[in-house]
DRENTORKOL-3810 file (N, C-alpha, C; in nm, 4 decimals):
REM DRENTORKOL-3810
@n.u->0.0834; n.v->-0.1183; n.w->0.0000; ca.u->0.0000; ca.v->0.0000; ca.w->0.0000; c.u->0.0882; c.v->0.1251; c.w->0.0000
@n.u->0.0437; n.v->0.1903; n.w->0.0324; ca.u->0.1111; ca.v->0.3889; ca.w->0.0457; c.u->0.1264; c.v->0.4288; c.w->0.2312
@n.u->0.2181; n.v->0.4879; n.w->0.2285; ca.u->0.1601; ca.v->0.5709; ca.w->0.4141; c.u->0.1676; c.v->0.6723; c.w->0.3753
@n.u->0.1481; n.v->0.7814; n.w->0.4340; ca.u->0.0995; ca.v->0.9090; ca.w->0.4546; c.u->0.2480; c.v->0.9664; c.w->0.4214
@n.u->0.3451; n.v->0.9513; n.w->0.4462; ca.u->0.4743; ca.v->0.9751; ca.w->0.4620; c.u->0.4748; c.v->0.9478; c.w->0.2776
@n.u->0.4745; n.v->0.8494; n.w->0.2482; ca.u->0.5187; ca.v->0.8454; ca.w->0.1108; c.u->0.4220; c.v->0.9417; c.w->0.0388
@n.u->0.2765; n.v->0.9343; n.w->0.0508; ca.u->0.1933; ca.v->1.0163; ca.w->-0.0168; c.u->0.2397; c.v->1.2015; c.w->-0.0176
@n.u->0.2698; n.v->1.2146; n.w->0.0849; ca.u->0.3386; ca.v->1.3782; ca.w->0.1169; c.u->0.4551; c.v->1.3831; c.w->-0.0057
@n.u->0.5584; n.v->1.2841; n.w->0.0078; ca.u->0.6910; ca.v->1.2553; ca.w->-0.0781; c.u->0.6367; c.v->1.2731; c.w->-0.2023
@n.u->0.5492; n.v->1.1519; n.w->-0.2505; ca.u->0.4843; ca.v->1.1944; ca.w->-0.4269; c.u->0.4508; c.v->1.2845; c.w->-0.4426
@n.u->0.3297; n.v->1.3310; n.w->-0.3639; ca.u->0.3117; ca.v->1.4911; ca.w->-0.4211; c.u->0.3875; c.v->1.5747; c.w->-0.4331
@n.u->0.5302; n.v->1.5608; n.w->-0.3447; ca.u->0.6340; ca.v->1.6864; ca.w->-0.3756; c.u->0.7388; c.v->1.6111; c.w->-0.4709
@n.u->0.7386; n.v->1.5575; n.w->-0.4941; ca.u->0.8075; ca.v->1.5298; ca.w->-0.6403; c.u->0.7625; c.v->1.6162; c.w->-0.7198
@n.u->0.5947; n.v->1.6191; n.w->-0.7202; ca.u->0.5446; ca.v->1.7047; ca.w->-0.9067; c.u->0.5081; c.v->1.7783; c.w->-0.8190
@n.u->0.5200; n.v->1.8790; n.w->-0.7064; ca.u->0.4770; ca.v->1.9919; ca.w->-0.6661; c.u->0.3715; c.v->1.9743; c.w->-0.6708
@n.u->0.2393; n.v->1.8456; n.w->-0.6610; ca.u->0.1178; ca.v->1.8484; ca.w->-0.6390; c.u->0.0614; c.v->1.9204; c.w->-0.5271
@n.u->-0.0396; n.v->1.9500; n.w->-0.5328; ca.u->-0.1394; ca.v->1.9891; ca.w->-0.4302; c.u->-0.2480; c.v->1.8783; c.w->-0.3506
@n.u->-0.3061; n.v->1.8641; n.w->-0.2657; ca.u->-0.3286; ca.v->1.7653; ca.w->-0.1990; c.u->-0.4912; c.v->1.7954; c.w->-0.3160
@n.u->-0.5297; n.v->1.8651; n.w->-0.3608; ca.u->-0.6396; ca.v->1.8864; ca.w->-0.4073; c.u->-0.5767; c.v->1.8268; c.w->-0.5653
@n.u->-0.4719; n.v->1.8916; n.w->-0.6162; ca.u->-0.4918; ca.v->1.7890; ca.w->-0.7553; c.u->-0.4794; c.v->1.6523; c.w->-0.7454
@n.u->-0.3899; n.v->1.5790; n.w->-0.6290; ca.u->-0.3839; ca.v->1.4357; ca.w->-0.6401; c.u->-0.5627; c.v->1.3667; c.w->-0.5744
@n.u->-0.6337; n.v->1.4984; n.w->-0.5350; ca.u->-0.7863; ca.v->1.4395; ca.w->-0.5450; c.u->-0.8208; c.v->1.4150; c.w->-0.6517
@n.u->-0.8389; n.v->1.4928; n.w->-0.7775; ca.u->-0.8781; ca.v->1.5194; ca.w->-0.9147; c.u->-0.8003; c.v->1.3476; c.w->-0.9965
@n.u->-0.6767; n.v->1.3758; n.w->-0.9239; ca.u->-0.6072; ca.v->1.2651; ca.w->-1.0354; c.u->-0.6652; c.v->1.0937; c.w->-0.9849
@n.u->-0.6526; n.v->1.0710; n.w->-0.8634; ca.u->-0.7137; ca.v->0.9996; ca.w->-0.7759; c.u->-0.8577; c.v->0.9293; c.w->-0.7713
@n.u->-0.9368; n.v->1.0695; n.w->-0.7572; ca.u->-1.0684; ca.v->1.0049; ca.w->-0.7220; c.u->-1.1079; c.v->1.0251; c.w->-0.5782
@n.u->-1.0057; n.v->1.0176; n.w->-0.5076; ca.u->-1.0264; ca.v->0.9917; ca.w->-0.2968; c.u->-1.0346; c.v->1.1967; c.w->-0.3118
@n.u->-1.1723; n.v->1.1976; n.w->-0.2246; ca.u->-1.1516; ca.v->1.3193; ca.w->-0.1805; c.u->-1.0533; c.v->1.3301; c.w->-0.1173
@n.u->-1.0868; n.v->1.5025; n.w->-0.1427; ca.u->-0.9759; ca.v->1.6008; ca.w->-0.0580; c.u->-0.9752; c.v->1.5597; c.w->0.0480
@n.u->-1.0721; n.v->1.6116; n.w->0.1465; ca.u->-1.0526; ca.v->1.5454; ca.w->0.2737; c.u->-1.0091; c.v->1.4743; c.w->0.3351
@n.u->-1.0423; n.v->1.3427; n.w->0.2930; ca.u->-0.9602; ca.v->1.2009; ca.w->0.3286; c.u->-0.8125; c.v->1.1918; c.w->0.2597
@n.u->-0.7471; n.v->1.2905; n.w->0.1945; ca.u->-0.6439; ca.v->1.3022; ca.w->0.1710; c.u->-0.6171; c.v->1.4078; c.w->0.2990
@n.u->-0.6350; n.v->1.4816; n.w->0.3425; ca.u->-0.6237; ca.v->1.5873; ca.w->0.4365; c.u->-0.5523; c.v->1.4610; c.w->0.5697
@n.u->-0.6957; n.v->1.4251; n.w->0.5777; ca.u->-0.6743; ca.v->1.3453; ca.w->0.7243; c.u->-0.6104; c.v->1.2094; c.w->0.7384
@n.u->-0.5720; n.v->1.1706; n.w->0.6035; ca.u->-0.4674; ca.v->1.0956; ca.w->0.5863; c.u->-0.3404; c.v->1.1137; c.w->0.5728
@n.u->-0.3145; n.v->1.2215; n.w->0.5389; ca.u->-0.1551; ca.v->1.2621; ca.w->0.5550; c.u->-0.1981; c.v->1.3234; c.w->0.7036
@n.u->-0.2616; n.v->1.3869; n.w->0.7190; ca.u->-0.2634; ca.v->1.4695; ca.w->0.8743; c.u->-0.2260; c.v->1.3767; c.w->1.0009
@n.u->-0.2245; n.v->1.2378; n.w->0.9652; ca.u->-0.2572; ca.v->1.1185; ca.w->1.0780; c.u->-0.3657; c.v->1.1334; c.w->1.1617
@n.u->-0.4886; n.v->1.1672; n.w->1.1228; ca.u->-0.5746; ca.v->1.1702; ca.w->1.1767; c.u->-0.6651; c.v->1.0342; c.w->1.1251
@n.u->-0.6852; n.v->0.9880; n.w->0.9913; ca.u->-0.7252; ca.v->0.8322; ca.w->0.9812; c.u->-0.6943; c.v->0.7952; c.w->0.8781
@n.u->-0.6907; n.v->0.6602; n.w->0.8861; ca.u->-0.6721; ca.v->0.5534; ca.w->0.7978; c.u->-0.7479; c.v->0.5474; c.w->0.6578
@n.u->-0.7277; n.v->0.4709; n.w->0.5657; ca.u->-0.8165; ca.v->0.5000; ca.w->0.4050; c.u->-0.8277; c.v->0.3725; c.w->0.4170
@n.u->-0.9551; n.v->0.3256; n.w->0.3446; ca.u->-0.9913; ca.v->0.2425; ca.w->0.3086; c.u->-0.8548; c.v->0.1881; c.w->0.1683
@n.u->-0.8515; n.v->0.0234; n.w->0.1266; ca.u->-0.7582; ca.v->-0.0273; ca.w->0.0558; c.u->-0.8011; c.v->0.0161; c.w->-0.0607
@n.u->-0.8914; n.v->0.0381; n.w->-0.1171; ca.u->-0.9551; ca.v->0.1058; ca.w->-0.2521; c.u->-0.8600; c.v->0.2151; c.w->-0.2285
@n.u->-0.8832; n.v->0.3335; n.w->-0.1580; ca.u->-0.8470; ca.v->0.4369; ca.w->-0.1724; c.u->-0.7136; c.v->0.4756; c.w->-0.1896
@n.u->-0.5998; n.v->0.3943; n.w->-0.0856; ca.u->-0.4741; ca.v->0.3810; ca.w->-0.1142; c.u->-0.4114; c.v->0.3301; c.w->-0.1906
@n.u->-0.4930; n.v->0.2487; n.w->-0.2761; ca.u->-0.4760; ca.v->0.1942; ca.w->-0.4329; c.u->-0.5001; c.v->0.3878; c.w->-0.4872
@n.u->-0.5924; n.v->0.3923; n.w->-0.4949; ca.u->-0.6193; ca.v->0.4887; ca.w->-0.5695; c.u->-0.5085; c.v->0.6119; c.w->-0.5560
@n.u->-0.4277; n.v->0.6428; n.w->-0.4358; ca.u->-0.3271; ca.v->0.7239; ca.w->-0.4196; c.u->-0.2278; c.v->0.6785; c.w->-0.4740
@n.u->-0.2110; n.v->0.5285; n.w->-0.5021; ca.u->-0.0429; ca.v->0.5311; ca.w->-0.4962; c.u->-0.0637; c.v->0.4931; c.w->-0.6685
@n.u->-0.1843; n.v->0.4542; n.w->-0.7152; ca.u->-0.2005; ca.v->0.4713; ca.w->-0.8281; c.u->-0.1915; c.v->0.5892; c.w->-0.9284
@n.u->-0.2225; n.v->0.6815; n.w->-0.8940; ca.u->-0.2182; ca.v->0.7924; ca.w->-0.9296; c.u->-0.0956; c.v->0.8779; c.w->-0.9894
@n.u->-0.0092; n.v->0.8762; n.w->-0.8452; ca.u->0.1050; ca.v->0.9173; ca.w->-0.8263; c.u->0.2046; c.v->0.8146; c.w->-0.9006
@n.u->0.1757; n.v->0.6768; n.w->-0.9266; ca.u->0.2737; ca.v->0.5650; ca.w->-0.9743; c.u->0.2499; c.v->0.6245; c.w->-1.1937
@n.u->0.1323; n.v->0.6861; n.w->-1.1975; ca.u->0.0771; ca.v->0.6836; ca.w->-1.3250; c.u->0.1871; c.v->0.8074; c.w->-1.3736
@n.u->0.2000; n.v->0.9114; n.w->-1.3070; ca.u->0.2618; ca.v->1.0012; ca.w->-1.2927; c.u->0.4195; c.v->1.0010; c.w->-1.2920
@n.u->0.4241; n.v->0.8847; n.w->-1.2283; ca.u->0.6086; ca.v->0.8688; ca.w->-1.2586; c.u->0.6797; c.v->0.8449; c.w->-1.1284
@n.u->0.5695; n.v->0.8325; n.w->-1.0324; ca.u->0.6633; ca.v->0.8186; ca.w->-0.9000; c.u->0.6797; c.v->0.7034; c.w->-0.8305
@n.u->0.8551; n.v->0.6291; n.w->-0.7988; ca.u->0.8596; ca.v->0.5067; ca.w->-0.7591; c.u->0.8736; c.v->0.5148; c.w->-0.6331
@n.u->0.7684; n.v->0.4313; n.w->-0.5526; ca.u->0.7689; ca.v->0.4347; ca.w->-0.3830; c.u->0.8947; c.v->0.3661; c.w->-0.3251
@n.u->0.9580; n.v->0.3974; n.w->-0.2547; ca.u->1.0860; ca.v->0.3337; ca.w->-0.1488; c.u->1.0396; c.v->0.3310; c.w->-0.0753
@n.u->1.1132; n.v->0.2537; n.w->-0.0048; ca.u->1.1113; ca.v->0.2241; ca.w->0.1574; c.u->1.1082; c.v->0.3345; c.w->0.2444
@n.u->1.2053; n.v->0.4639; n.w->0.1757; ca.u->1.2363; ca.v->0.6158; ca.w->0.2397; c.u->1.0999; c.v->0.6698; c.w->0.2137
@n.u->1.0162; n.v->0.6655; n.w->0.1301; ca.u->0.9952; ca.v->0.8049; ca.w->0.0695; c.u->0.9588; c.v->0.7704; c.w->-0.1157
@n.u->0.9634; n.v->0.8335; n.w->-0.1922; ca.u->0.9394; ca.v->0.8360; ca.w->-0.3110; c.u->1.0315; c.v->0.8768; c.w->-0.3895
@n.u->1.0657; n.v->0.8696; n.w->-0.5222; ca.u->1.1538; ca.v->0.9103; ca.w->-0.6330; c.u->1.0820; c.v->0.9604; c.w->-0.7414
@n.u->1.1212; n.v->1.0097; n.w->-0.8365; ca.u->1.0877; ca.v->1.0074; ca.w->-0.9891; c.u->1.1391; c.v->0.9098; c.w->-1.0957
@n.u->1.0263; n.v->0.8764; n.w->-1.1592; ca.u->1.0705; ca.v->0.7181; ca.w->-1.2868; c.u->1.0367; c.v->0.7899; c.w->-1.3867
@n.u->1.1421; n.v->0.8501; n.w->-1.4171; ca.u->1.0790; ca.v->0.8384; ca.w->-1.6131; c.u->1.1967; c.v->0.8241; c.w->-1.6915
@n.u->1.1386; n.v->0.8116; n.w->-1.8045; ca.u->1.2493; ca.v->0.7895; ca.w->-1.8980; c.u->1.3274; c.v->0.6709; c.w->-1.9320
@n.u->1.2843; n.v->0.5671; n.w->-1.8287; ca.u->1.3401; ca.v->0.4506; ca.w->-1.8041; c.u->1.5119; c.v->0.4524; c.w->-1.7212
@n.u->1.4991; n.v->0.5630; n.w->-1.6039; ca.u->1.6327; ca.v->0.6032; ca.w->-1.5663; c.u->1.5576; c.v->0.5565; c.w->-1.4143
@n.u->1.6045; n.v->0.4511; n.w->-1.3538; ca.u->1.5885; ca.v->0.4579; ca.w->-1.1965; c.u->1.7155; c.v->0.4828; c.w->-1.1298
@n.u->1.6549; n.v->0.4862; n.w->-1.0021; ca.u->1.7826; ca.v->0.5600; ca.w->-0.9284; c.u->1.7980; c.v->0.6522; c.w->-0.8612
@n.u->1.8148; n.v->0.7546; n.w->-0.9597; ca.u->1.8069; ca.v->0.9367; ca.w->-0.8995; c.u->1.6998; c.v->0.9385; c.w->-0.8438
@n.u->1.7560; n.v->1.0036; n.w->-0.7092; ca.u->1.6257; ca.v->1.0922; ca.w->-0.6666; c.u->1.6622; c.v->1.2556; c.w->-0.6796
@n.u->1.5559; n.v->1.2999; n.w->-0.7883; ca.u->1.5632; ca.v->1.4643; ca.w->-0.8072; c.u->1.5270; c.v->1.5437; c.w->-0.6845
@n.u->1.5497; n.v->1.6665; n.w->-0.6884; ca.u->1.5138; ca.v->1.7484; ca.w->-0.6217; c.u->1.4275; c.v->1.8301; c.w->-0.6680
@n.u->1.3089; n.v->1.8156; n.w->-0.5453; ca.u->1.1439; ca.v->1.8877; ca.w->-0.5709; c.u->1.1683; c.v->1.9857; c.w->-0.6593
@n.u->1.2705; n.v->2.0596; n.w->-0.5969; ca.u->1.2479; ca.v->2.1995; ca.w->-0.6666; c.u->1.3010; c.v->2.2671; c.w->-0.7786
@n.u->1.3413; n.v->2.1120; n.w->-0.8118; ca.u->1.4397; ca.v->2.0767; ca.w->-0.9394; c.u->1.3055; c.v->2.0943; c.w->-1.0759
@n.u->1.2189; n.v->2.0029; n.w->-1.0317; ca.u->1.0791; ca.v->1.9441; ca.w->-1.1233; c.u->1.0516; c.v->2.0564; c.w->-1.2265
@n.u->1.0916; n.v->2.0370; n.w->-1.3501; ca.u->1.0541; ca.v->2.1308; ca.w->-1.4640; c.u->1.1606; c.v->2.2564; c.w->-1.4599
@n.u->1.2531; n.v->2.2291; n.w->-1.4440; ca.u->1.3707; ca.v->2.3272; ca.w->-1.4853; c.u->1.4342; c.v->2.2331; c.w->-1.5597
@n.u->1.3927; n.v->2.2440; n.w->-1.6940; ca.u->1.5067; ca.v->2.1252; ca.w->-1.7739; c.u->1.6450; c.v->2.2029; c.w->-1.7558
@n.u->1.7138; n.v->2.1168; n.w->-1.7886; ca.u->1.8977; ca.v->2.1051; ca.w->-1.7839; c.u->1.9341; c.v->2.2171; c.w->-1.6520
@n.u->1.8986; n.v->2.1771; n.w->-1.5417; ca.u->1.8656; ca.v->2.2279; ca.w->-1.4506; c.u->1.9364; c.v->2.2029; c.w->-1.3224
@n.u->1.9494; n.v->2.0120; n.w->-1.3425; ca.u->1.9530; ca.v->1.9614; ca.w->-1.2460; c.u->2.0923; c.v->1.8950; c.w->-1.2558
@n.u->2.1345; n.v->1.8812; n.w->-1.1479; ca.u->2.2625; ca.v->1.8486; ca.w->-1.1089; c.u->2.3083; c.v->1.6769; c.w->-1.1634
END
């Protein structure tokens, strides 16, 4: 599945908003709120539906945290604030 910890990580890979990974998702806002907030648990649908989302998008879950997959390059982990500054990144 996803924890809350990794879900925070994907979204800052693509600088998401907890409201677009609703849109991309399906799981309300809310229950994205109070799931990263540690306030409750998601149903297994739903954490499919998060880590689906974010996996569609390009992001490979670790054990740490999350990365970016594209291109067929694993490995690197970019920096957030790297995301869309081509030839940018270190």
């Amino acid at each position: 599945m996803i924890t809350a910890e990794q879900c925070k990580a994907g979204r800052s890979v693509f600088g998401w908003t907890q409201d677009h990974l609703s849109e991309k998702s399906g799981v309300s806002l809310e229950a994205i709120q109070a799931f990263e907030g540690g306030v409750r648990t998601l149903k297994p649908t739903s954490l499919q539906g998060l880590r689906s989302a974010l996996e569609h998008g390009g992001v490979e879950f670790t054990s740490d945290g999350a990365r970016l997959y594209a291109g067929g390059i694993r490995g690197i982990t970019l920096d957030p604030r790297a995301i869309g500054k081509r030839d940018e990144l270190e």
